[in-house]
C-alpha positions as CSV (number, residue, x, y, z in Angstrom):
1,X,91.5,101.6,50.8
2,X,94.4,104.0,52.2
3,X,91.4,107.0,52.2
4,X,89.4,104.7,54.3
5,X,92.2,103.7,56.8
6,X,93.4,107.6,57.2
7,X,90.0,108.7,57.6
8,X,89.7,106.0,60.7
9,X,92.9,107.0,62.0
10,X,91.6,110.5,62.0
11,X,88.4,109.8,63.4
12,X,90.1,107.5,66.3
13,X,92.2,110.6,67.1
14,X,89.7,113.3,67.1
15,X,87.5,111.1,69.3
16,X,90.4,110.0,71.7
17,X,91.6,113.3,71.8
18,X,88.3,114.8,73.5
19,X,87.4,111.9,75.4
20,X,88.5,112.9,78.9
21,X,86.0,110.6,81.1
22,X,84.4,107.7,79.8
23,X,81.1,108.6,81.9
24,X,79.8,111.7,84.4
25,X,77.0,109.8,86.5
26,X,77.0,109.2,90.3
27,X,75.8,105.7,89.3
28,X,79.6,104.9,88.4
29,X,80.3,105.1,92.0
30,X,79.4,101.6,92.1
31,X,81.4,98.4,91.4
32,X,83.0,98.5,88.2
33,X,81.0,101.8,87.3
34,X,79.0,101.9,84.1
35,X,78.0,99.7,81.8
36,X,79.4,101.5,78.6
37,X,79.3,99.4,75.9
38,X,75.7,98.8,74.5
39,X,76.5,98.0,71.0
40,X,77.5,100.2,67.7
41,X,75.3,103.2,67.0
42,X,73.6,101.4,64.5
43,X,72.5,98.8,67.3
44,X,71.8,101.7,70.2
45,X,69.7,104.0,67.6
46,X,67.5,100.8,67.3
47,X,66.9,100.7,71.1
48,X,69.8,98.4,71.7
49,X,68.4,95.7,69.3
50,X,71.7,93.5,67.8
51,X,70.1,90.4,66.4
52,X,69.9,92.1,62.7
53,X,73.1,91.2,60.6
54,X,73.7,92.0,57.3
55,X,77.5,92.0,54.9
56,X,77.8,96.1,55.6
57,X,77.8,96.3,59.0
58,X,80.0,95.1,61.9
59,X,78.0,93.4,65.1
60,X,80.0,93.3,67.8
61,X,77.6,91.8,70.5
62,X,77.2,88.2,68.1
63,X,80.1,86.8,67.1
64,X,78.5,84.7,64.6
65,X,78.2,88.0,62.2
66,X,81.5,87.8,61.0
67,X,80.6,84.7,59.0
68,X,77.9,85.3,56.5
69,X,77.0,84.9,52.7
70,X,78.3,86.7,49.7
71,X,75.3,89.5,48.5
72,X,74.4,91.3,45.8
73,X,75.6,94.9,47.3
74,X,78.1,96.1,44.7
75,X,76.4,97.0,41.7
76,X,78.0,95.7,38.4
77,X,80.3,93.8,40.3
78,X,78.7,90.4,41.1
79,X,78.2,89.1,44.5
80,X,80.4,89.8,47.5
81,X,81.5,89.8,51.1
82,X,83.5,92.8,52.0
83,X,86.0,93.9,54.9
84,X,84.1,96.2,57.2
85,X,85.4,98.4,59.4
86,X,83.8,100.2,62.4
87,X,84.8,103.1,64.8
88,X,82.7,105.4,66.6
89,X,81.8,107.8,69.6
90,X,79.8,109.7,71.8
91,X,78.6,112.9,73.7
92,X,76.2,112.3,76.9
93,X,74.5,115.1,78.4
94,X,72.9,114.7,81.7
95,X,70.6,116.3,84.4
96,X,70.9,115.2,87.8
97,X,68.3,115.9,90.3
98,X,67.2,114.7,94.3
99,X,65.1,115.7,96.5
100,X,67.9,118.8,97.5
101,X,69.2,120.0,94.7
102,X,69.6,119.6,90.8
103,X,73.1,120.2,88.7
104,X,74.7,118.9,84.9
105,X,77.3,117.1,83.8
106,X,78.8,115.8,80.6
107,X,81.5,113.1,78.7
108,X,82.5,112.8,75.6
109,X,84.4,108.9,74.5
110,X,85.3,107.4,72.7
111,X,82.8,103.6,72.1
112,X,84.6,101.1,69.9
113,X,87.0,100.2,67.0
114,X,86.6,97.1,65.1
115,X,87.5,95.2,61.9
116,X,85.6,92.2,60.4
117,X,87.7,90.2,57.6
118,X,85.6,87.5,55.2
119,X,87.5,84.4,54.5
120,X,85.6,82.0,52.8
121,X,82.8,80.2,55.4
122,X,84.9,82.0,58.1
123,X,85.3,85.2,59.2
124,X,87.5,87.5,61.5
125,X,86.5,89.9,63.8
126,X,89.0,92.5,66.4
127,X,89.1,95.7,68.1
128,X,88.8,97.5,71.1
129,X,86.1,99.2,72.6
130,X,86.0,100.3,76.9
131,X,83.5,98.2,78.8
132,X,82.6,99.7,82.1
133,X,83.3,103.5,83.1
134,X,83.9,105.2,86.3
135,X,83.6,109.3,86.4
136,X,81.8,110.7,89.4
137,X,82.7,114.0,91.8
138,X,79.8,113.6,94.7
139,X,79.6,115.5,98.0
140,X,77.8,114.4,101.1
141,X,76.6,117.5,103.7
142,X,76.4,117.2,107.5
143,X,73.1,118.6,109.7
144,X,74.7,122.3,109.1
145,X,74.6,121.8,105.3
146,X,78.7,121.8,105.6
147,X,80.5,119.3,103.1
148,X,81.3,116.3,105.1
149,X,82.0,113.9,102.5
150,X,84.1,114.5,98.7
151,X,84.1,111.4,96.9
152,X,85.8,111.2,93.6
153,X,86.3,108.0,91.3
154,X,87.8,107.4,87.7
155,X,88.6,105.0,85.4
156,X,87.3,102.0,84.0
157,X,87.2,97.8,82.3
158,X,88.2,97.5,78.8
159,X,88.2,94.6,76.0
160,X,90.3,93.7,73.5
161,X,88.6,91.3,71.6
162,X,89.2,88.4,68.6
163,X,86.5,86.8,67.2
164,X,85.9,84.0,64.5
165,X,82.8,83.0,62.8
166,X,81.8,80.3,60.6
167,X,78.9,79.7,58.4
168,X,77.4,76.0,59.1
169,X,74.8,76.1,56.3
170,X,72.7,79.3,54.5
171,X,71.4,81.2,56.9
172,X,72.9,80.0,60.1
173,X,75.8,81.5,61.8
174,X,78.0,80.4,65.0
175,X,80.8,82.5,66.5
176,X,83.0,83.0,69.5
177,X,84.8,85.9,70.8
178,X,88.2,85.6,72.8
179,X,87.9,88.9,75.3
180,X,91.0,90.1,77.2
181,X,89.7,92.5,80.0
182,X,91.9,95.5,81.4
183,X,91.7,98.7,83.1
184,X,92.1,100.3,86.5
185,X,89.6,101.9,88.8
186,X,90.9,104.7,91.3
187,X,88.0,106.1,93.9
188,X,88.9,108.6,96.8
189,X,86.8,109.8,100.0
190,X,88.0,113.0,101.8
191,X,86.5,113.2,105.3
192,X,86.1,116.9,106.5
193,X,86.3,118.1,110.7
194,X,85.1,120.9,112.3
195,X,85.3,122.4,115.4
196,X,82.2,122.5,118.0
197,X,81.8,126.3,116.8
198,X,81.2,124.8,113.3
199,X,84.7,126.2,111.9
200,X,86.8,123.9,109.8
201,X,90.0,122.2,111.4
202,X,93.0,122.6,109.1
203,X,93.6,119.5,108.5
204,X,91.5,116.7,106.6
205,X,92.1,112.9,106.0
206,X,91.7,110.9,102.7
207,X,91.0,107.4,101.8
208,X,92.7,106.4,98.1
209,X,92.2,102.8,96.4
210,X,93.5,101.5,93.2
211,X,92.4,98.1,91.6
212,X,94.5,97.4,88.7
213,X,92.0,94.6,86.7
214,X,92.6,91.9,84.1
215,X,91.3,89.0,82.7
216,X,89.8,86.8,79.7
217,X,86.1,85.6,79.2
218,X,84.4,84.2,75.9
219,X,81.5,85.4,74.0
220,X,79.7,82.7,72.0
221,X,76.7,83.2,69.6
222,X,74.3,82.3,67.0
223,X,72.6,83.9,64.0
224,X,70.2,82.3,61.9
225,X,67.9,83.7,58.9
226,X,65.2,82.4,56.6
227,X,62.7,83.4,54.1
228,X,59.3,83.0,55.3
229,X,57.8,84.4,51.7
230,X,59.3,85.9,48.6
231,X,59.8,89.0,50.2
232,X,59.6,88.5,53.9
233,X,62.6,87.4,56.2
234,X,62.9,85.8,59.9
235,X,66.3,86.9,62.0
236,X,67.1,85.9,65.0
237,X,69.9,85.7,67.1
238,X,71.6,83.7,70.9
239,X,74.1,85.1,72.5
240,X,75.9,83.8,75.8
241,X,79.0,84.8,77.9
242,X,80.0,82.7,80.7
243,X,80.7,83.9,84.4
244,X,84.6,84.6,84.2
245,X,86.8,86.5,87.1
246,X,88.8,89.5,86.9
247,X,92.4,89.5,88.8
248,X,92.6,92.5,90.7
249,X,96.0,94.0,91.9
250,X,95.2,96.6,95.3
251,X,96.5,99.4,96.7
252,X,95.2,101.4,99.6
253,X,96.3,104.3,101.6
254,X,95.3,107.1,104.4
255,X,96.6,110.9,103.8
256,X,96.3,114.1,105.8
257,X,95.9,117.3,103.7
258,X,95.0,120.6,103.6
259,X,92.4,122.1,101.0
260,X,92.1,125.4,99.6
261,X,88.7,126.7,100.1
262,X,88.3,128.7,97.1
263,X,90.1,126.7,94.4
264,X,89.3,123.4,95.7
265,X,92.6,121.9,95.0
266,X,94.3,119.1,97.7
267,X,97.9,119.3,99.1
268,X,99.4,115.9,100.4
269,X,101.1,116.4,103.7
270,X,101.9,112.7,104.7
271,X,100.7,109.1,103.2
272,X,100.4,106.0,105.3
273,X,100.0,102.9,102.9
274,X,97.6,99.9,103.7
275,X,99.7,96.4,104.1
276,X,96.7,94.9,102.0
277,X,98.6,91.8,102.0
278,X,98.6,91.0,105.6
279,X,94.9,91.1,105.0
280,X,94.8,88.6,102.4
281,X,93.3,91.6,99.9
282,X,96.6,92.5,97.7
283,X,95.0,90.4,95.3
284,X,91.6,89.4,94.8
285,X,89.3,88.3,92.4
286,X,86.4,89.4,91.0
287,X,83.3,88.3,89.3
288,X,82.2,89.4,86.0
289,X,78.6,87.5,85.3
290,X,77.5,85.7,82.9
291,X,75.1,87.4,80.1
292,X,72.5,85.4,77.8
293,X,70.6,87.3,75.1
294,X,67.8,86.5,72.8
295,X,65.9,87.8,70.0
296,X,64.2,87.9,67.2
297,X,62.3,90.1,64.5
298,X,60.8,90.3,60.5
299,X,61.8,91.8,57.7
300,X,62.3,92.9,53.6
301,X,65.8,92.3,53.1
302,X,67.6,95.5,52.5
303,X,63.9,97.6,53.0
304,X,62.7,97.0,56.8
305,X,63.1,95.4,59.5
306,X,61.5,94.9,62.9
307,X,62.5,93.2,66.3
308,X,62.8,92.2,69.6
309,X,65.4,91.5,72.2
310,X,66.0,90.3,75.7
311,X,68.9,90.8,77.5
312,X,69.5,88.7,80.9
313,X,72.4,89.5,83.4
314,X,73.5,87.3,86.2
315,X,74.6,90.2,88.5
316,X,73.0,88.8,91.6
317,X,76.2,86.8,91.1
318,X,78.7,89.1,91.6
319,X,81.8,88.9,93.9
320,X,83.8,92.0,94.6
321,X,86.6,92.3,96.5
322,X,87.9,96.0,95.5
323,X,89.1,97.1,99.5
324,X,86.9,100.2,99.9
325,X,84.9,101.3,103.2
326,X,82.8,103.5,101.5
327,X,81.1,101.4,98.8
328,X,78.2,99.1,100.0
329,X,76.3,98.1,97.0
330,X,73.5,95.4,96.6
331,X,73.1,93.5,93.3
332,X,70.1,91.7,92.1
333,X,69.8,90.2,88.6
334,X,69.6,92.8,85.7
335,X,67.9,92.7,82.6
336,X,67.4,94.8,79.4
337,X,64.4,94.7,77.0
338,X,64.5,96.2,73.6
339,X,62.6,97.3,71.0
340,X,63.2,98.8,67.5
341,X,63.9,98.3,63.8
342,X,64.8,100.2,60.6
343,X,63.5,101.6,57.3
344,X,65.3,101.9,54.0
345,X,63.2,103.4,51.3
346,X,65.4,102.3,48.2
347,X,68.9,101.2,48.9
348,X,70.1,101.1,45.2
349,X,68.3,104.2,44.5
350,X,71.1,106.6,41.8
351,X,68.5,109.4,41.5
352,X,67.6,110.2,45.0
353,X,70.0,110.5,47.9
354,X,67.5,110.4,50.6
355,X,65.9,107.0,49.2
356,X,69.5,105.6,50.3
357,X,69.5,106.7,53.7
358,X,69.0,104.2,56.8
359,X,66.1,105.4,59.6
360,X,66.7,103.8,62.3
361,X,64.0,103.9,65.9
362,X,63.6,101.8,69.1
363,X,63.5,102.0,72.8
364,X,64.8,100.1,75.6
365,X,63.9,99.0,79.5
366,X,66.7,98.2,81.8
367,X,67.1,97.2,84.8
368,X,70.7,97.9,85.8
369,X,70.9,95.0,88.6
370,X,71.7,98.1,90.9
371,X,69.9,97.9,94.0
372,X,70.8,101.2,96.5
373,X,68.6,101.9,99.5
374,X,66.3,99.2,98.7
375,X,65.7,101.2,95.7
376,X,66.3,98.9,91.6
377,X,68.2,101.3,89.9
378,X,66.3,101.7,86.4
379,X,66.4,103.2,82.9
380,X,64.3,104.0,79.8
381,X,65.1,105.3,76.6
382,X,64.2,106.1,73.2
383,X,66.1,106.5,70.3
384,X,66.4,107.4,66.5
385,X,69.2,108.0,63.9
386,X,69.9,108.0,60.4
387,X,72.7,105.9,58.2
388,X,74.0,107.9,55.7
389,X,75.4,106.5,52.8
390,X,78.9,108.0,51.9
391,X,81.4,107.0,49.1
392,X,81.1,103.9,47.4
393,X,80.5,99.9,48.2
394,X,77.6,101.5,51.1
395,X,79.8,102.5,53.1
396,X,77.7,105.3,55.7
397,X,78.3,108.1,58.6
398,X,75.7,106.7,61.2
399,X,74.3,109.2,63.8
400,X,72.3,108.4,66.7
401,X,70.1,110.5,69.6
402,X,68.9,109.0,72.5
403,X,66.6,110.2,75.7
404,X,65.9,108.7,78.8
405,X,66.5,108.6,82.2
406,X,68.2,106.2,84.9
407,X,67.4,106.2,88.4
408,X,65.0,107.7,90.7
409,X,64.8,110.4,93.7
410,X,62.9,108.0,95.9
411,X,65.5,107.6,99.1
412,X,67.3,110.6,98.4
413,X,68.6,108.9,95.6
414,X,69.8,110.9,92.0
415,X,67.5,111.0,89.0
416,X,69.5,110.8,85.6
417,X,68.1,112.8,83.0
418,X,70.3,112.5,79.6
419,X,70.5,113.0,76.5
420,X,73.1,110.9,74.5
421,X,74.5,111.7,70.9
422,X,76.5,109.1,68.7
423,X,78.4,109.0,65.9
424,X,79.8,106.3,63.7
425,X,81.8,105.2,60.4
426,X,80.8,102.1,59.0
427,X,83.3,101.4,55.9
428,X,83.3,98.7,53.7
429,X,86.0,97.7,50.9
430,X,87.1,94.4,49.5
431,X,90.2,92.2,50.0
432,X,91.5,89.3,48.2
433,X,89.9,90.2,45.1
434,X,91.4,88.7,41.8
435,X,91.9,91.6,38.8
436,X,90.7,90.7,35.5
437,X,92.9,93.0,33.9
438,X,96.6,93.9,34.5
């Protein structure tokens, strides 16, 4: 148990430790930014698909995993439930093209860390995991091809999560997560002069906002599994989070500075702040919509597995109120289909280490319920990884590759062309358990 827990710490630490930005697409510059949390690596190298649950593996998109049935899984050792534990990360690599020009950009993050406890019908579930990211340097360039616009944004939602679950009968599951949102999103616009000769005035202004955000939604769901044959298994799974609000704490302000033109850098002459109150915007609220997912798939227990999901977002709903002049955005409804499953060729296999390993594959449609210059704001991907078992009680390293692309260059508008790697520690251990000898 302490190996486990000092190899999670390290993992946490090496993972927080390079995890500058949460996300490097131009697509943040909207609302909230990103959507970053899509599930665990096991879930995202299946296309996204979380309506599979098993005893070894912690689901954090359905609550009602945490409660489940003891299982065969130690050999030797009876039947069990054990304490899982979950952390993992990522590296995103990313084209981005329009109709003038093409560049790169990258992030490393850190995704999630999460605990799931067994206790009897029950079961516990916490951790931590960001929600949204923001991470974006864009120019815009006047008629002469001179920078007329620098915008610059960072930050991001988070969740702090506590779930229980509880096991109604065998085979169906119910759960609820308790979610406590916070985070901050900071976003700047430096406008640039120049004379009628076309030379640069010395001095430029900037815009500066802050939204300090906070605030608790719930996540219910439902998990239920049957045999159809011998060997053949039915899962499928409900989730549904309600439409909560965010609090959001403003600031605003105006500055004139100077630039150097060869390092880039900004020095701060003098700052005017925005009396936000007097315009009824020091604090606002905003919406975060509600989310109902629903799936289903077939499968060999512990051999293969196969499914489907839908994913339906009420963004068309949402209310912001973070005091900016320089982010219009238009949201419809967004939705996510996905596709994928897994293939185990002999999970209890002690003369073949290759039999033991997970192969995971899926793909995914989304649309992001972005809507910019009458343009929906799409993306595709396809992905694959592997579990690997390592240590005892099948506990793996899961790693996970994905490639797709978001957006499009319709509208001078920025195609997204990534590449996404993950990485995850799935550990398992039991708790509780009585000795036989002293």
């Amino acid at each position: 148990m302490i190996k486990k827990l000092v190899l999670v710490f390290i993992a946490v630490f090496a993972i927080h430790s390079y995890a500058q930005e949460g996300t490097a697409s131009p697509y943040s510059y909207y609302g909230l930014g990103n959507l970053k949390f899509k599930g665990t690596v096991e879930n995202r190298s299946m296309g996204g698909l979380s309506i599979y649950t098993d005893s070894i593996h912690v689901n954090l998109r359905n609550p009602a995993s945490y409660a489940g049935e003891n299982v065969s899984i130690f050999p030797f050792n009876g039947e069990s439930r054990p304490v899982k534990f979950s952390v993992g990360g990522s590296y995103s690599s990313r084209d981005l093209k329009s109709n003038s020009g093409q560049d790169n950009a990258s992030s490393t993050t850190f995704d999630y860390l999460a605990i799931s406890v067994p206790v009897g019908k029950f079961g516990l579930g916490f951790g931590l995991l960001p929600y949204t990211s923001v991470g974006y340097k864009l120019e815009s360039l006047n008629q002469n091809d001179d920078i007329e616009n620098r915008f610059r944004g960072e930050g991001g939602l988070n969740k702090a999560f506590l779930g229980l679950g509880y096991q109604i009968k065998k085979g169906l599951t119910v759960g609820i997560d308790f979610q406590y949102n916070f985070g901050n999103v900071q976003n700047s616009v430096v406008e640039y002069q120049y004379d009628t000769d076309g030379t640069p005035i010395q001095y430029q202004s900037r815009e500066n906002t802050r939204s300090d955000l906070s605030g608790l939604n719930l996540n219910f769901g439902l998990s239920y599994k049957t045999m159809l044959s011998e060997k053949l298994e039915m899962v499928s799974g409900i989730t549904y989070a309600p439409e909560s609000l965010l609090g959001s704490k403003n600031e605003r302000s105006f500055s004139t500075i100077t630039t150097n033109t060869s390092t880039g850098a900004e020095f701060e002459l003098n700052t005017i702040d925005v009396d936000l109150e007097a315009l009824g915007l020091l604090e606002t609220d905003i919406i975060l919509p509600s989310r109902f997912s629903a799936g289903a798939g077939i499968g060999e227990p512990r051999k293969w597995f196969v499914g489907a999901e839908y994913l339906f977002i009420n963004t068309s709903n949402i209310r912001s109120a973070i005091p900016s002049t320089s982010n219009p955005t238009t949201y419809e409804d967004g939705s996510t289909f996905s596709l994928g499953g897994f293939y185990i060729p002999q999970y209890n296999s002690f003369s073949s280490y290759f039999k033991r390993v997970v192969y995971r594959a899926g793909m995914r449609y989304e649309d992001t319920g972005l809507n910019i210059n009458n343009e929906s704001i799409k993306e595709f991907g396809i992905s694959f990884g592997v579990g690997l078992p390592v240590g005892s009680y099948f506990s793996n390293a899961n790693l996970g590759f994905e490639i797709g692309k978001r957006g499009t260059t319709n509208n001078n508008l920025i195609q997204e062309n990534f590449i996404n790697f993950q990485l995850s520690l799935s550990l398992n251990d039991r708790w509780f358990q009585k000795r036989k000898y002293d």
